[in-house]
N, CA, C and O atoms as a printed pandas DataFrame, in Angstrom:
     atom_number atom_name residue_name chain_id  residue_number  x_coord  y_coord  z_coord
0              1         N          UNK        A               1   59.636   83.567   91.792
1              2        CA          UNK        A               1   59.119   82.497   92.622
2              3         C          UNK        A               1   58.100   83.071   93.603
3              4         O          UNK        A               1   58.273   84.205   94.050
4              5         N          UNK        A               2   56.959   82.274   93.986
5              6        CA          UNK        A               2   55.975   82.675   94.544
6              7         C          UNK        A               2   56.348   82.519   96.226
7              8         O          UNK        A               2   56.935   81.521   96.643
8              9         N          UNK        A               3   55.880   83.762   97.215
9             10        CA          UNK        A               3   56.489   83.406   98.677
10            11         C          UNK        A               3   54.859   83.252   99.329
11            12         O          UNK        A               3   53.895   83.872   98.878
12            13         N          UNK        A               4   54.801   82.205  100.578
13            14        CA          UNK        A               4   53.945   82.196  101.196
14            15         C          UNK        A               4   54.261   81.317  102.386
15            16         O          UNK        A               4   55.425   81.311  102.788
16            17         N          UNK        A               5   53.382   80.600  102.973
17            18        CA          UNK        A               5   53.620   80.023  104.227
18            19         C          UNK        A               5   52.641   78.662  104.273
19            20         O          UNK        A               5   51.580   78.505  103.669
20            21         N          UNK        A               6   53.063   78.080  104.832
21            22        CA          UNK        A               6   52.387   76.551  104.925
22            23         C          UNK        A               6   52.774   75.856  105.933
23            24         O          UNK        A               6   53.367   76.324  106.905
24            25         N          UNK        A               7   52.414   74.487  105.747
25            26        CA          UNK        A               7   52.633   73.428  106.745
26            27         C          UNK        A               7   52.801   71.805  105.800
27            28         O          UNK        A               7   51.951   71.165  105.181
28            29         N          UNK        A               8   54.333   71.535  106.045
29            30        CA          UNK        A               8   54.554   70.572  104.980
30            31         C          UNK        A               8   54.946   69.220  106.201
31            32         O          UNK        A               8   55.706   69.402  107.152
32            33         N          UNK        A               9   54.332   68.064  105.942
33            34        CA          UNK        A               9   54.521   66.834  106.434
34            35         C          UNK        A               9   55.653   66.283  105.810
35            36         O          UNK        A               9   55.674   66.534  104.605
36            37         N          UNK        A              10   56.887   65.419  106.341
37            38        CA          UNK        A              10   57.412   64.650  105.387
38            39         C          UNK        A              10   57.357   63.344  105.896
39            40         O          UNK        A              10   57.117   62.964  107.042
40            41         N          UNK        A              11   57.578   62.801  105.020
41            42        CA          UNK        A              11   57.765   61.033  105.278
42            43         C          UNK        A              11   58.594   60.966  106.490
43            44         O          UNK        A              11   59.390   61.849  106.807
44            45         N          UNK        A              12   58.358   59.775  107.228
45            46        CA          UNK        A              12   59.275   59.888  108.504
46            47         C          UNK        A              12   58.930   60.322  109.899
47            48         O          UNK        A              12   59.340   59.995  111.013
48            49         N          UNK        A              13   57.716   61.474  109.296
49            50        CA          UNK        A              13   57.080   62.202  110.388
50            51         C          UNK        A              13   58.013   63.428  111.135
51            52         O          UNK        A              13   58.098   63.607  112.350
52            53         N          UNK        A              14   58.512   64.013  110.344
53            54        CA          UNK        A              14   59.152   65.025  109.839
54            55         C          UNK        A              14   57.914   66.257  109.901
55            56         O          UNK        A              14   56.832   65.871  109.460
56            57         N          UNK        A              15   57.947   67.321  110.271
57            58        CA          UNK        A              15   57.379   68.842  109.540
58            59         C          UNK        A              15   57.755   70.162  109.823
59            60         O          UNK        A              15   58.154   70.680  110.866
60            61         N          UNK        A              16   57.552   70.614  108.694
61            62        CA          UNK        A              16   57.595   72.092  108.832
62            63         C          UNK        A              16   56.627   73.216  108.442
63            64         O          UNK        A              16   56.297   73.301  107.259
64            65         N          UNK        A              17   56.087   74.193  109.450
65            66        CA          UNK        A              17   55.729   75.513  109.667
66            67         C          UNK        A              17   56.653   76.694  109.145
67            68         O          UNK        A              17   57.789   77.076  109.427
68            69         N          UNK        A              18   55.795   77.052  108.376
69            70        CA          UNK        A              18   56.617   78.708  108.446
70            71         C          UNK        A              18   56.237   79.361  106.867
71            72         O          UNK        A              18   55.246   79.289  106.140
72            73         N          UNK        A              19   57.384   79.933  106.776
73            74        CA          UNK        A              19   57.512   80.587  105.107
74            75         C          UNK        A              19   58.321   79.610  104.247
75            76         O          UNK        A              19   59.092   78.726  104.618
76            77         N          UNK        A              20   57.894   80.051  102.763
77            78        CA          UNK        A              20   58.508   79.426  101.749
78            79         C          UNK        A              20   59.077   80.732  100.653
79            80         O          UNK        A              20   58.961   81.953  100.756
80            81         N          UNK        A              21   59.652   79.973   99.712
81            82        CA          UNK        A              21   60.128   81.199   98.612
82            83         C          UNK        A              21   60.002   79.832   97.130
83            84         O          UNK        A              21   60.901   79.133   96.663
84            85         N          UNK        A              22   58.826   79.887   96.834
85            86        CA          UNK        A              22   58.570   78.990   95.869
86            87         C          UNK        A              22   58.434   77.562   96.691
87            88         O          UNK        A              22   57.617   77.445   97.604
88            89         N          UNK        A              23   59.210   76.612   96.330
89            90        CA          UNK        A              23   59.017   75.042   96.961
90            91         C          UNK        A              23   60.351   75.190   97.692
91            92         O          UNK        A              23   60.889   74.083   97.673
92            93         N          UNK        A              24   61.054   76.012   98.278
93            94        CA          UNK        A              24   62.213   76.069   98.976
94            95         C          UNK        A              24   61.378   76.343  100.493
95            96         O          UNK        A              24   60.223   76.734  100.662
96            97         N          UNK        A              25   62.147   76.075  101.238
97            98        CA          UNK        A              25   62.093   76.871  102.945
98            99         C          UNK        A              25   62.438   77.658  103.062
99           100         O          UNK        A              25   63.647   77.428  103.064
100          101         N          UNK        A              26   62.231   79.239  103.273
101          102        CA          UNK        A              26   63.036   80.007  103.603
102          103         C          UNK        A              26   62.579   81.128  103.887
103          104         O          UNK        A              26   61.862   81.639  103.026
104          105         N          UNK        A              27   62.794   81.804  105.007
105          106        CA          UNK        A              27   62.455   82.158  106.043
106          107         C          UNK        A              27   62.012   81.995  107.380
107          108         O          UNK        A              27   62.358   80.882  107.776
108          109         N          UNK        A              28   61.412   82.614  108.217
109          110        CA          UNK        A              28   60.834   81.924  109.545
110          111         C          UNK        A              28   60.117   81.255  109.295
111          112         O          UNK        A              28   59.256   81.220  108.416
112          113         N          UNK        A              29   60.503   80.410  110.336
113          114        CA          UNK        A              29   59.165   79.127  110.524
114          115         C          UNK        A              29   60.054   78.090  111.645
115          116         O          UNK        A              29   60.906   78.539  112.412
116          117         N          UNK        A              30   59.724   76.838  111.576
117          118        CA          UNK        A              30   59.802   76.149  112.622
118          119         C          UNK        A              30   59.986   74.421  111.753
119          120         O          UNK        A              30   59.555   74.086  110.649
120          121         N          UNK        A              31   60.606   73.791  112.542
121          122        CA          UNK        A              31   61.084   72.390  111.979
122          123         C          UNK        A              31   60.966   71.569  112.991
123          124         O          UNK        A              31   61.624   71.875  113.986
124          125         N          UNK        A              32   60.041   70.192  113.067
125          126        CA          UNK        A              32   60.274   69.296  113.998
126          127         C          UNK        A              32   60.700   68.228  113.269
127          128         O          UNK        A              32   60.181   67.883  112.207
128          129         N          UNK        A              33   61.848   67.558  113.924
129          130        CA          UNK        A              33   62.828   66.353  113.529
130          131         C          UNK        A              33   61.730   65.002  113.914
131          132         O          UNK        A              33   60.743   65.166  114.631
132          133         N          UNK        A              34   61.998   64.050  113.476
133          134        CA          UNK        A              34   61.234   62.860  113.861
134          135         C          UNK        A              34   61.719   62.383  114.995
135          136         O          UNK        A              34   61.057   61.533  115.591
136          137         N          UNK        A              35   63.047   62.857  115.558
137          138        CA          UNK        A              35   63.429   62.330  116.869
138          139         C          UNK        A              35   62.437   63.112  118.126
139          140         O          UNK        A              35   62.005   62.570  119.143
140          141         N          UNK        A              36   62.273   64.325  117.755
141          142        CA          UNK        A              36   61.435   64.764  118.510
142          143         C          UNK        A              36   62.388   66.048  118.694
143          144         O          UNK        A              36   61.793   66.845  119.418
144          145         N          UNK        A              37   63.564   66.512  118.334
145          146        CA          UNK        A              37   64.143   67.913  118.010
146          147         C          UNK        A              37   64.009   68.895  117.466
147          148         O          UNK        A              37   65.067   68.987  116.844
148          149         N          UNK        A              38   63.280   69.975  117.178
149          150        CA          UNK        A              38   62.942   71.135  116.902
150          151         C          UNK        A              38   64.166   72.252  116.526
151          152         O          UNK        A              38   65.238   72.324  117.126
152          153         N          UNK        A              39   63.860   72.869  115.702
153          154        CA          UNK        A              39   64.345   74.154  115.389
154          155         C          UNK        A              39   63.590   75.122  114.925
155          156         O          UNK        A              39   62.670   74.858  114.151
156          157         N          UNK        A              40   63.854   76.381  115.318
157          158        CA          UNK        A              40   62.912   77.428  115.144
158          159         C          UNK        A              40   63.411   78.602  114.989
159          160         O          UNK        A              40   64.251   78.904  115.837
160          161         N          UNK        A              41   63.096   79.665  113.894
161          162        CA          UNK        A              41   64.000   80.607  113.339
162          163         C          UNK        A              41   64.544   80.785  111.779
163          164         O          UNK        A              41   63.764   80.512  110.867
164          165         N          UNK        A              42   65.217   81.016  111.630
165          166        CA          UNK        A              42   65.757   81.781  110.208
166          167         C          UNK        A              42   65.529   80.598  109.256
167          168         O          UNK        A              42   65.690   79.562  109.899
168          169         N          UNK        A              43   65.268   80.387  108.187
169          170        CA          UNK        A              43   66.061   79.313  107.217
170          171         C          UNK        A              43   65.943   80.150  105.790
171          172         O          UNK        A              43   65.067   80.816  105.239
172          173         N          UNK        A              44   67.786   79.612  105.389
173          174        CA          UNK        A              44   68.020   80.534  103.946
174          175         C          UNK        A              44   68.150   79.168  103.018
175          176         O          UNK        A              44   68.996   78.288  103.176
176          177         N          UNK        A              45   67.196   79.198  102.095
177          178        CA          UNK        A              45   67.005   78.166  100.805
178          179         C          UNK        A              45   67.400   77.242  101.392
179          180         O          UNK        A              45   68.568   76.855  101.357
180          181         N          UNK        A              46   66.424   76.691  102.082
181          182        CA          UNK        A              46   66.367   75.386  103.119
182          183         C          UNK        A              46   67.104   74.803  104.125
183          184         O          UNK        A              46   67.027   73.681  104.625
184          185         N          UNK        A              47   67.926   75.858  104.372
185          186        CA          UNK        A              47   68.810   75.034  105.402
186          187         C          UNK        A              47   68.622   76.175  106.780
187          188         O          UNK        A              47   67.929   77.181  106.629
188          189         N          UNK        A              48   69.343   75.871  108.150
189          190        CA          UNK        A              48   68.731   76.243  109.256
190          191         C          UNK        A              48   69.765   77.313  109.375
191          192         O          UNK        A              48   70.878   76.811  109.527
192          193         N          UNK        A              49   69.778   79.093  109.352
193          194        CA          UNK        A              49   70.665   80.099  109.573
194          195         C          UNK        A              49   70.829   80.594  110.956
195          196         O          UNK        A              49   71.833   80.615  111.667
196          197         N          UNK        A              50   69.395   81.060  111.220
197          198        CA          UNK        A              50   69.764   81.645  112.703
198          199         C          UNK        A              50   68.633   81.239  113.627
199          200         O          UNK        A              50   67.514   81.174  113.117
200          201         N          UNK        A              51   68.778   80.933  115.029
201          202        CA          UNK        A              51   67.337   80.445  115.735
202          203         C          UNK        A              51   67.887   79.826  116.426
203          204         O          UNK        A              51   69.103   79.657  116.511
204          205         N          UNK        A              52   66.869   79.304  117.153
205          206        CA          UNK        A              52   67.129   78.009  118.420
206          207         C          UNK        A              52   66.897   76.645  118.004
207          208         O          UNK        A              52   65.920   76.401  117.296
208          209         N          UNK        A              53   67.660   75.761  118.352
209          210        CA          UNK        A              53   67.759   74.083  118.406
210          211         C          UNK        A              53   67.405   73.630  119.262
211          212         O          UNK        A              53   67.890   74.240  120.215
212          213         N          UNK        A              54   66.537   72.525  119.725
213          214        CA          UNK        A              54   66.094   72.234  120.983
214          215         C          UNK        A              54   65.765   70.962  121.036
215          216         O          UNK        A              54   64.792   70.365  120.577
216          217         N          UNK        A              55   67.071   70.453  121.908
217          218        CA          UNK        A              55   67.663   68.763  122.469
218          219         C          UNK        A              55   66.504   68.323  122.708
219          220         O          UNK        A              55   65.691   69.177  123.060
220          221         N          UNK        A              56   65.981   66.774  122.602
221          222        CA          UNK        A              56   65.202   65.923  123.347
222          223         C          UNK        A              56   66.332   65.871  124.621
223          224         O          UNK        A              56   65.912   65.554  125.734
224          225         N          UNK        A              57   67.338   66.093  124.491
225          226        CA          UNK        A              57   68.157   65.905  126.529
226          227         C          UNK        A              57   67.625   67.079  127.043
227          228         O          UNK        A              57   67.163   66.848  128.160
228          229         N          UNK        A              58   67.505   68.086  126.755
229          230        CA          UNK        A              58   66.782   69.520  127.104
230          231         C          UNK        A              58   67.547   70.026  127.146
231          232         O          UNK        A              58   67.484   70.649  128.206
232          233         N          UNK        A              59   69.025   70.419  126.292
233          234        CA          UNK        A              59   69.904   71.179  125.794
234          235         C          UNK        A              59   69.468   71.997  124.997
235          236         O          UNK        A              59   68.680   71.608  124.135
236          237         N          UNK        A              60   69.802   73.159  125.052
237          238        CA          UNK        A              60   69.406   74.000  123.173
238          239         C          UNK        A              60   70.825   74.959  123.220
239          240         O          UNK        A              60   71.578   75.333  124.119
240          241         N          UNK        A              61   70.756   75.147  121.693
241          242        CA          UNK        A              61   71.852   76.017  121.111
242          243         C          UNK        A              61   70.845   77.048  120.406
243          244         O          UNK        A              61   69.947   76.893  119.578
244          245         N          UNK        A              62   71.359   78.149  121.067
245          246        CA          UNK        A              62   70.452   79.816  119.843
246          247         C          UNK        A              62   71.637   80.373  119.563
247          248         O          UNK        A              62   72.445   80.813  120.380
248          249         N          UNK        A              63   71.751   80.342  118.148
249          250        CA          UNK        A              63   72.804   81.224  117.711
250          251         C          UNK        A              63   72.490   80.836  116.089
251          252         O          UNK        A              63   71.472   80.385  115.564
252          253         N          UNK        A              64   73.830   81.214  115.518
253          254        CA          UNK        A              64   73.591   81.170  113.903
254          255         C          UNK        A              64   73.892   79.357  113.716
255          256         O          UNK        A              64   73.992   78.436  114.526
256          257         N          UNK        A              65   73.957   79.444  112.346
257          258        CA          UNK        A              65   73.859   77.596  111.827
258          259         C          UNK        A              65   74.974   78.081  110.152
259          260         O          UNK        A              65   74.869   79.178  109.605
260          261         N          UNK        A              66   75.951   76.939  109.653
261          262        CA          UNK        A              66   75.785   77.164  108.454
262          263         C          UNK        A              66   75.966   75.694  108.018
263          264         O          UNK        A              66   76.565   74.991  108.832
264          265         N          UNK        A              67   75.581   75.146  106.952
265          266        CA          UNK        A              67   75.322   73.816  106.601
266          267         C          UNK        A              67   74.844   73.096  107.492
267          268         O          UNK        A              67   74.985   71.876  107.574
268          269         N          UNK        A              68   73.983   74.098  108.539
269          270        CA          UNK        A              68   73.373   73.053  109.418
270          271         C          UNK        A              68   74.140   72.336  110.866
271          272         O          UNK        A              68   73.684   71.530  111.677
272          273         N          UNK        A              69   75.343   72.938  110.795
273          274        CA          UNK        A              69   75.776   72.860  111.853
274          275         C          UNK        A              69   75.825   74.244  112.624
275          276         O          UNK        A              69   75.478   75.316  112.128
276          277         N          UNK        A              70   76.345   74.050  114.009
277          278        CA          UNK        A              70   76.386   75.303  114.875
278          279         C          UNK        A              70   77.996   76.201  114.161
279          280         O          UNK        A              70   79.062   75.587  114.104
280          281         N          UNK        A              71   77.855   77.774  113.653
281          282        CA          UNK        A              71   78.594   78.280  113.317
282          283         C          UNK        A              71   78.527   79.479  113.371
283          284         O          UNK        A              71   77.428   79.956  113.088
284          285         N          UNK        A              72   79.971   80.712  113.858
285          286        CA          UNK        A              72   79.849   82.097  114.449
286          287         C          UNK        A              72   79.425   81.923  116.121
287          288         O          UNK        A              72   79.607   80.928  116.823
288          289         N          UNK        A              73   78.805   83.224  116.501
289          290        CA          UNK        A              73   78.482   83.312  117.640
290          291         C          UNK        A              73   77.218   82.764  118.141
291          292         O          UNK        A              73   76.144   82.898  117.555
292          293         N          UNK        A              74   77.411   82.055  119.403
293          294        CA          UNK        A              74   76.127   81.337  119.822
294          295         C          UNK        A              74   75.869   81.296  121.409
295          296         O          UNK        A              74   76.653   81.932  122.113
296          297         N          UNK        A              75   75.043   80.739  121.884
297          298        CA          UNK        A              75   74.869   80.252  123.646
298          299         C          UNK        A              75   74.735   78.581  123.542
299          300         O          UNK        A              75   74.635   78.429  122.324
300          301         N          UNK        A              76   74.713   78.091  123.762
301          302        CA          UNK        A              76   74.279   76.297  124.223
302          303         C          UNK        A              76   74.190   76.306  125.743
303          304         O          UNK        A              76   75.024   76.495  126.629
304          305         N          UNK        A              77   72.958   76.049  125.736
305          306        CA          UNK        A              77   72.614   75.572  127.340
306          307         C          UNK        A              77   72.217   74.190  127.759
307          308         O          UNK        A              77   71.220   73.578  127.378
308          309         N          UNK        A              78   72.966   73.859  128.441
309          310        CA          UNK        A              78   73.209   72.304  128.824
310          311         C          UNK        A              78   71.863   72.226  130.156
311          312         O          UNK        A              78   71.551   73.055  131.010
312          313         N          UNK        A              79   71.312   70.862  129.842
313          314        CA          UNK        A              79   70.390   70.381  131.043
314          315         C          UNK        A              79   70.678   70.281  132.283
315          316         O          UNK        A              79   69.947   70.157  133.265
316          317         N          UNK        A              80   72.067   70.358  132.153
317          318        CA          UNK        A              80   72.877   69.989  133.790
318          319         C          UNK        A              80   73.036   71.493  134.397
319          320         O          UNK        A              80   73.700   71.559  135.431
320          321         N          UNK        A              81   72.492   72.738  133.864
321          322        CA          UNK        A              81   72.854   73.638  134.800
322          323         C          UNK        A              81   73.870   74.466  134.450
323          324         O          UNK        A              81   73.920   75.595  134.938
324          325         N          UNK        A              82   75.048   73.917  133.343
325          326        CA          UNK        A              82   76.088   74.973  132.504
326          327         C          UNK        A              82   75.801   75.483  131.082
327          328         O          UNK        A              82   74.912   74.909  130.452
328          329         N          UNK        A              83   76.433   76.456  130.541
329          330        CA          UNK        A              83   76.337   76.710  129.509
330          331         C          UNK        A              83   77.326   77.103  128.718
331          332         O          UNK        A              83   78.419   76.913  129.252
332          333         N          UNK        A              84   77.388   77.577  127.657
333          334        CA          UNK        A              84   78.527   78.382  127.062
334          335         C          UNK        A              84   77.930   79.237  125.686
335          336         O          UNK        A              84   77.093   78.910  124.845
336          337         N          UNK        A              85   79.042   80.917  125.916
337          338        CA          UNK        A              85   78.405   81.660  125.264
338          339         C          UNK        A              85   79.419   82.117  124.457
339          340         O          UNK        A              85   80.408   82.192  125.185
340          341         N          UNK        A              86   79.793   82.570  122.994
341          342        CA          UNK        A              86   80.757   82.331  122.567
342          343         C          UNK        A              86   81.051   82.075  121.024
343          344         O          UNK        A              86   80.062   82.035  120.292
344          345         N          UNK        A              87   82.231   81.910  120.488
345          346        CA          UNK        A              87   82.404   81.521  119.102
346          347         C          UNK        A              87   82.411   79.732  119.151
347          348         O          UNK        A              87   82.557   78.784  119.923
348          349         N          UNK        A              88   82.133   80.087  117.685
349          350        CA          UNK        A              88   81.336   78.205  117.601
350          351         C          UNK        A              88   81.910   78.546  115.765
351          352         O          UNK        A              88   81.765   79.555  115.074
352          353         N          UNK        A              89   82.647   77.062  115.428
353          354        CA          UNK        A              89   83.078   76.348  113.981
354          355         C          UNK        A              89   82.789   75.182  113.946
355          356         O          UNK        A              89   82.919   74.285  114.780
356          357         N          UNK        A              90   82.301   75.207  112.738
357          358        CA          UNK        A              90   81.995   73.401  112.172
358          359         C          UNK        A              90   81.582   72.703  113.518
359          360         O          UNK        A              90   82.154   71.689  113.918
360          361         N          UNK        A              91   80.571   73.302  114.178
361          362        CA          UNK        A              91   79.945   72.848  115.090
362          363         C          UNK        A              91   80.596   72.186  116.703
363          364         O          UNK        A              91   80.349   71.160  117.338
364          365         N          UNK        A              92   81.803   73.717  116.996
365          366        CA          UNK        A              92   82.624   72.762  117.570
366          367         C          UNK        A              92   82.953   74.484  118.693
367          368         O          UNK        A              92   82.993   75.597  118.170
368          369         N          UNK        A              93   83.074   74.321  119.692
369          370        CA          UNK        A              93   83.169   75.648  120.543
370          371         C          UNK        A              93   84.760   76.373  119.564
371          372         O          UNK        A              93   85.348   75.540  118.875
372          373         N          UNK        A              94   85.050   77.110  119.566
373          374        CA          UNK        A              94   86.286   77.526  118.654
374          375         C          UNK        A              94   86.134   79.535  118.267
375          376         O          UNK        A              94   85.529   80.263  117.480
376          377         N          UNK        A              95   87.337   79.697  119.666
377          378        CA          UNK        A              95   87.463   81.260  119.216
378          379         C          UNK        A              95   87.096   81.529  121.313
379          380         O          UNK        A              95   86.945   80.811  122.302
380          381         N          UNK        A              96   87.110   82.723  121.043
381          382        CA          UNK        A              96   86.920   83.254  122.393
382          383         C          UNK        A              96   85.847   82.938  123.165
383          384         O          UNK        A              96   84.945   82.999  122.330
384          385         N          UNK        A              97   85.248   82.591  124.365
385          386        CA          UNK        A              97   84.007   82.124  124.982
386          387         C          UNK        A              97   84.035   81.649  126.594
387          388         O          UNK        A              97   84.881   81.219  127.379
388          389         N          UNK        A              98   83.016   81.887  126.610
389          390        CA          UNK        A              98   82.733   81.862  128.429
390          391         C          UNK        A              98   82.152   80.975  129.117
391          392         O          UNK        A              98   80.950   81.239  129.111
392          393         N          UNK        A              99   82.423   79.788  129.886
393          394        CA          UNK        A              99   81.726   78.441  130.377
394          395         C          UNK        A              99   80.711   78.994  131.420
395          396         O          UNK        A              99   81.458   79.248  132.365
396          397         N          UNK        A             100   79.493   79.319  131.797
397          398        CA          UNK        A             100   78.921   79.308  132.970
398          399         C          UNK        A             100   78.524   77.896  133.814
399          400         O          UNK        A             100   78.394   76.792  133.285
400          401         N          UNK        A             101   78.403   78.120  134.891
401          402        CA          UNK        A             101   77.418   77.149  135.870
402          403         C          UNK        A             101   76.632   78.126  136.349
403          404         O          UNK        A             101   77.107   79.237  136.583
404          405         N          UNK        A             102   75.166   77.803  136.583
405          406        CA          UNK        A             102   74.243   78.059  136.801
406          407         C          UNK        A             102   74.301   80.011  137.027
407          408         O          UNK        A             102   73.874   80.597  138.022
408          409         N          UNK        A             103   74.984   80.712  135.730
409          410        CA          UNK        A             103   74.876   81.871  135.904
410          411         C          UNK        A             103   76.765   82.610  136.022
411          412         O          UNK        A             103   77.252   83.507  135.334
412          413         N          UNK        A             104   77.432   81.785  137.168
413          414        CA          UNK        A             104   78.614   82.477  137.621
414          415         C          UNK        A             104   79.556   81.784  136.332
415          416         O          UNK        A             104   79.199   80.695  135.884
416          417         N          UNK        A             105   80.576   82.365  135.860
417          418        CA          UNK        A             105   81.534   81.902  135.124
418          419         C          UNK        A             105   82.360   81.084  135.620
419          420         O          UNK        A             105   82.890   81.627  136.589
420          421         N          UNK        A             106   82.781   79.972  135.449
421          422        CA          UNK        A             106   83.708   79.004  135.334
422          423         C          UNK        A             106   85.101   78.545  134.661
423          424         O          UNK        A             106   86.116   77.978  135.066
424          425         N          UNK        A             107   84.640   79.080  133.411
425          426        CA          UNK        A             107   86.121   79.260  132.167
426          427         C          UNK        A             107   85.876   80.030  131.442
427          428         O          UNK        A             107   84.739   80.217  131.010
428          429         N          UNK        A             108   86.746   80.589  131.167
429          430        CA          UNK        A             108   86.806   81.921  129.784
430          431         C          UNK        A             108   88.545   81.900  129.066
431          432         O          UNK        A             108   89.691   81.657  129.443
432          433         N          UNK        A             109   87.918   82.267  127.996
433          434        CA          UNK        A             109   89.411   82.024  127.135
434          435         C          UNK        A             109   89.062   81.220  125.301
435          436         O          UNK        A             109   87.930   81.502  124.907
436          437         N          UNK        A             110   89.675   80.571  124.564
437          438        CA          UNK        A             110   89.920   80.759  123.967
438          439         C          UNK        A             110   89.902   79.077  123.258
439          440         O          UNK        A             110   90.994   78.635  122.902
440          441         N          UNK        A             111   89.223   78.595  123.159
441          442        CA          UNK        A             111   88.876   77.605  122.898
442          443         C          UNK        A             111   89.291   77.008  121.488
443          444         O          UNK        A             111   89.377   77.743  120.504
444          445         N          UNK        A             112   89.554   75.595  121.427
445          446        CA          UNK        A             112   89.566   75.078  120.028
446          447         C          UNK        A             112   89.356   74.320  119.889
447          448         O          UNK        A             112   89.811   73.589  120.769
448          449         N          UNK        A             113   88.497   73.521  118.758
449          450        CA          UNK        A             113   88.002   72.336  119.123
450          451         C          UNK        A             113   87.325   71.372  120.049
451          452         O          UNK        A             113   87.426   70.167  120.281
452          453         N          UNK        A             114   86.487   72.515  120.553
453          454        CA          UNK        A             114   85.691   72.516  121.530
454          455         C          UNK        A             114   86.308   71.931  122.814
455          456         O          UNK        A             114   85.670   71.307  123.662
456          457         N          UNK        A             115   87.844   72.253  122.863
457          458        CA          UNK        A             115   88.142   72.315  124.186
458          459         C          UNK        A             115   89.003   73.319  124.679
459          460         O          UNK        A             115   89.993   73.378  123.950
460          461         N          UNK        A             116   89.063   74.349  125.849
461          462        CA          UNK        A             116   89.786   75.342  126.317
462          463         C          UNK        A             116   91.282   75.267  126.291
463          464         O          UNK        A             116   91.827   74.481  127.066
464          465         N          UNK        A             117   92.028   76.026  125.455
465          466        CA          UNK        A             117   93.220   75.685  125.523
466          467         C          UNK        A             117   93.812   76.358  126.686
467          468         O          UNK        A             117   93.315   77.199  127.436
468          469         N          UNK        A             118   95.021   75.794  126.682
469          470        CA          UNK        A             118   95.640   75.547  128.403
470          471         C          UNK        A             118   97.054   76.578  127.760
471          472         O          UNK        A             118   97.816   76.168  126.884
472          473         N          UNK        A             119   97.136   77.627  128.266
473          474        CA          UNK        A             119   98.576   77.925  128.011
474          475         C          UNK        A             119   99.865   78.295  128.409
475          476         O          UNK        A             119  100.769   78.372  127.577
């Protein structure tokens, strides 16, 4: 398969920048959603691996992706000033991780289902 780089429009008003591997996506490049959401970074045979996501609320998540959701280790930084840095499943905080506000820690521990378990 032939690799190169382009700029593909889709219906919807959809596009993507970056590399290809034949008519697949894959590699760097960059994705804007029609909502106006962006991603930018890795993609393996079209889907989004590692990079940043970036909210129209002005949230973003940089970390890995698998089926396109947030998965493994990541950061998400919230518009309000907190964040969290940490293990992430099926797009859901899950595994060990650290809540900040504006820098100082807030919660740490051990999360599931994207909520801190209490023990």
């Amino acid at each position: 398969m032939p690799h190169g780089t382009g700029t593909i429009l889709f219906d919807g008003g959809e596009r993507y920048s970056g590399s290809f591997s034949g008519s697949i996506i894959h590699g760097r490049g960059t994705y804007c959603f029609a909502n106006g959401e962006i991603f930018t970074g890795i993609f393996e045979n079209g889907r989004m691996s590692e990079g940043t996501y970036y909210f129209i609320n002005g949230d973003r998540y940089t970390g890995h992706f698998f089926n396109g959701r947030k998965q493994g280790h990541g950061a998400y930084y919230y518009a309000n000033g907190y964040s969290y840095i940490g293990s992430w499943d099926d797009d859901a905080r899950n595994g060990y991780g650290e809540m900040y506000y504006e820098g100082n820690i807030v919660k740490r521990g051990t999360w599931k289902n994207g909520r801190l378990k209490i023990k």
